[in-house]
One Martini backbone bead per residue (centre of mass of N, CA, C, O) as a GRO file, in nm:
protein
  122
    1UNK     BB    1 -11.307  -4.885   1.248
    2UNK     BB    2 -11.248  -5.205   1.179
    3UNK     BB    3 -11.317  -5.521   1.317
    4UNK     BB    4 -11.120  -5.825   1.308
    5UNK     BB    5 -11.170  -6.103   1.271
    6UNK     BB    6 -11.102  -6.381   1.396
    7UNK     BB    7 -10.818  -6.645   1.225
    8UNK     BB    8 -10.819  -6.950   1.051
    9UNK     BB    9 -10.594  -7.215   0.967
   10UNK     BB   10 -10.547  -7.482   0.722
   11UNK     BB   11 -10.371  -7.758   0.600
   12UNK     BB   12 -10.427  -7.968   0.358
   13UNK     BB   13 -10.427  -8.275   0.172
   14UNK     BB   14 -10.527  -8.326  -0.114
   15UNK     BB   15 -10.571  -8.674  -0.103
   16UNK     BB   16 -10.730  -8.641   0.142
   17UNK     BB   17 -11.038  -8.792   0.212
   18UNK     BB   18 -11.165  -8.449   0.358
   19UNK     BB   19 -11.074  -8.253   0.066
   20UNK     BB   20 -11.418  -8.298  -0.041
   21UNK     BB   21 -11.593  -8.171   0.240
   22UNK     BB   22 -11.483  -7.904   0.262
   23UNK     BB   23 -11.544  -7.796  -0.021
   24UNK     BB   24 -11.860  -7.844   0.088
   25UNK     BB   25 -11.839  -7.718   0.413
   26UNK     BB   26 -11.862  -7.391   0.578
   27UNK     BB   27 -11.728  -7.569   0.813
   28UNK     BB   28 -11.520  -7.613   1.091
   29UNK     BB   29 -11.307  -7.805   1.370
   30UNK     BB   30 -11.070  -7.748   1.580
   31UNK     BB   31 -10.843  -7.995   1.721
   32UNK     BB   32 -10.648  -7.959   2.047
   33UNK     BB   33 -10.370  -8.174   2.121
   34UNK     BB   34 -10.262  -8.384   2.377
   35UNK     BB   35  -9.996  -8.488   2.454
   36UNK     BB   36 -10.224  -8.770   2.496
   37UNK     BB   37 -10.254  -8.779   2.140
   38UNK     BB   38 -10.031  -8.921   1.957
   39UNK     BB   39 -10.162  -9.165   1.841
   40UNK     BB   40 -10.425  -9.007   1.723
   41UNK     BB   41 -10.240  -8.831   1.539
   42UNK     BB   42 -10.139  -9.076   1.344
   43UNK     BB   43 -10.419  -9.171   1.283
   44UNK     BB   44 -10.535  -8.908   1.127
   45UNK     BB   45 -10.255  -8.929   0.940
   46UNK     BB   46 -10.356  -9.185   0.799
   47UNK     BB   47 -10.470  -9.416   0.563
   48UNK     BB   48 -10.707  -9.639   0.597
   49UNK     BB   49 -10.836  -9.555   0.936
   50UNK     BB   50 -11.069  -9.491   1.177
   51UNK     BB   51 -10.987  -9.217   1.337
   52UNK     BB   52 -11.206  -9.263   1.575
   53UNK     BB   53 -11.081  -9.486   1.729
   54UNK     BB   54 -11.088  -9.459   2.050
   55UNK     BB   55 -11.239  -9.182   2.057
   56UNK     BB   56 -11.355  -8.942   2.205
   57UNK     BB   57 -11.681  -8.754   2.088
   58UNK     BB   58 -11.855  -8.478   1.967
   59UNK     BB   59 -12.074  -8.245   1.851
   60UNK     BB   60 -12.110  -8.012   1.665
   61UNK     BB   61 -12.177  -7.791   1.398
   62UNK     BB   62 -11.866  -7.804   1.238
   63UNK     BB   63 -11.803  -8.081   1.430
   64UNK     BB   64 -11.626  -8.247   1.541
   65UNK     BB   65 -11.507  -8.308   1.914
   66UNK     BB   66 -11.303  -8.366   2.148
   67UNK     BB   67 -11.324  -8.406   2.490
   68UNK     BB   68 -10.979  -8.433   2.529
   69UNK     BB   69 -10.924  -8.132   2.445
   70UNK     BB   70 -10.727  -7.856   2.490
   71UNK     BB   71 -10.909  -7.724   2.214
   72UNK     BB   72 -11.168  -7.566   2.033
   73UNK     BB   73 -11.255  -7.412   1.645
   74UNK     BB   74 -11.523  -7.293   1.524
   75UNK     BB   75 -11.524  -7.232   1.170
   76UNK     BB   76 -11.570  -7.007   0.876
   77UNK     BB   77 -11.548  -7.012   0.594
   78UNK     BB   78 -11.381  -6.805   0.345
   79UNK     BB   79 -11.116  -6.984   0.224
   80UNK     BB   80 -10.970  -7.119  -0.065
   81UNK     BB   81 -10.649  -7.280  -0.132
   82UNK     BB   82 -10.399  -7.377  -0.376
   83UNK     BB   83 -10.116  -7.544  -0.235
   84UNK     BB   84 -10.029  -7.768  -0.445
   85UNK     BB   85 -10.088  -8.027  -0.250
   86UNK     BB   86 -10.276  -7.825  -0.080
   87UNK     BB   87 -10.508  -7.713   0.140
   88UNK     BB   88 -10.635  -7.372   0.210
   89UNK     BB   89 -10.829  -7.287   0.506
   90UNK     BB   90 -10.991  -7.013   0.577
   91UNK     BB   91 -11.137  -6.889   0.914
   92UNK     BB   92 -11.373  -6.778   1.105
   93UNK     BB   93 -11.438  -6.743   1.395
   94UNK     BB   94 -11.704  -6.823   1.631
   95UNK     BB   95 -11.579  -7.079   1.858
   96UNK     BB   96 -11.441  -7.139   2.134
   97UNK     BB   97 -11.256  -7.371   2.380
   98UNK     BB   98 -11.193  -7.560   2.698
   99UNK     BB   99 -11.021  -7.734   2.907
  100UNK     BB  100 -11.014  -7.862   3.189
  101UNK     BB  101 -10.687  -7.973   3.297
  102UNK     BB  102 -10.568  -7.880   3.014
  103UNK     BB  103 -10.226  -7.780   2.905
  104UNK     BB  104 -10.033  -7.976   2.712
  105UNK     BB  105 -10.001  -8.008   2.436
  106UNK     BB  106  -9.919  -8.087   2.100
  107UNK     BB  107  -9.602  -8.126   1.959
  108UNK     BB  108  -9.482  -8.124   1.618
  109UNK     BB  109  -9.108  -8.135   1.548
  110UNK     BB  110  -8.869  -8.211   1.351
  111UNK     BB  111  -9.009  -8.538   1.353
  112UNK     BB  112  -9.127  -8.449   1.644
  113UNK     BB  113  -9.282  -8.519   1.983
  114UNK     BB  114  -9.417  -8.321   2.203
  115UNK     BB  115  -9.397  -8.048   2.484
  116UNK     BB  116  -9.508  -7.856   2.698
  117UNK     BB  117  -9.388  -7.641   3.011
  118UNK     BB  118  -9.381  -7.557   3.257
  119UNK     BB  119  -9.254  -7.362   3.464
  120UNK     BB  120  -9.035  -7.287   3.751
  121UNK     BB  121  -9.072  -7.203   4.071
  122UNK     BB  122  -8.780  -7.013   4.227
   0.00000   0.00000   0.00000
């Protein structure tokens, strides 16, 4: 029995100015925004703007990481696929990480922006 790494993925348009250099790539690092990312989701997703203006970030080994995100995802591309107007792109976890006293992620949901809460304890 062999133990299978776990896998992310993402999917970007094909289009998009970064949609080059993932395929130059061989790692990439997916950072889960929180909350209070809404306007830098908007901005990330936006063409012809700095997308970390104003915005804390590290380096890692596999690119940026945001400071204040609820979690970083770095991972080794196993496989990219052509997916209509979108890359996929299919990488092996090779290391997470998470940050302290941010819990409540950025969920983007039928054309809106929300969150997670906590259950109430009663």
């Amino acid at each position: 029995h062999t133990q299978q790494h776990p896998q992310n993925k993402i999917s970007q348009h094909n289009t998009n100015t970064n949609s080059h250099s993932i395929r130059d790539s061989t790692r990439f690092c997916v950072n889960i925004f929180g909350a209070h990312h809404e306007e830098a989701s908007r901005r990330f997703s936006a063409k012809g703007v700095d997308r970390f203006a104003g915005v804390a970030w590290h380096p890692r080994p596999s690119g940026p990481a945001l400071d204040d995100a609820v979690a970083w995802i770095e991972c080794t591309i196993d496989a990219i696929h052509e997916g209509g107007d979108h890359l996929i792109v299919v990488g092996a976890v090779d290391e997470l990480g998470t940050r302290e006293g941010v819990n409540a992620p950025l969920v983007f949901f039928r054309g809106r922006y929300g969150s997670f809460a906590e259950p109430s304890e009663e």
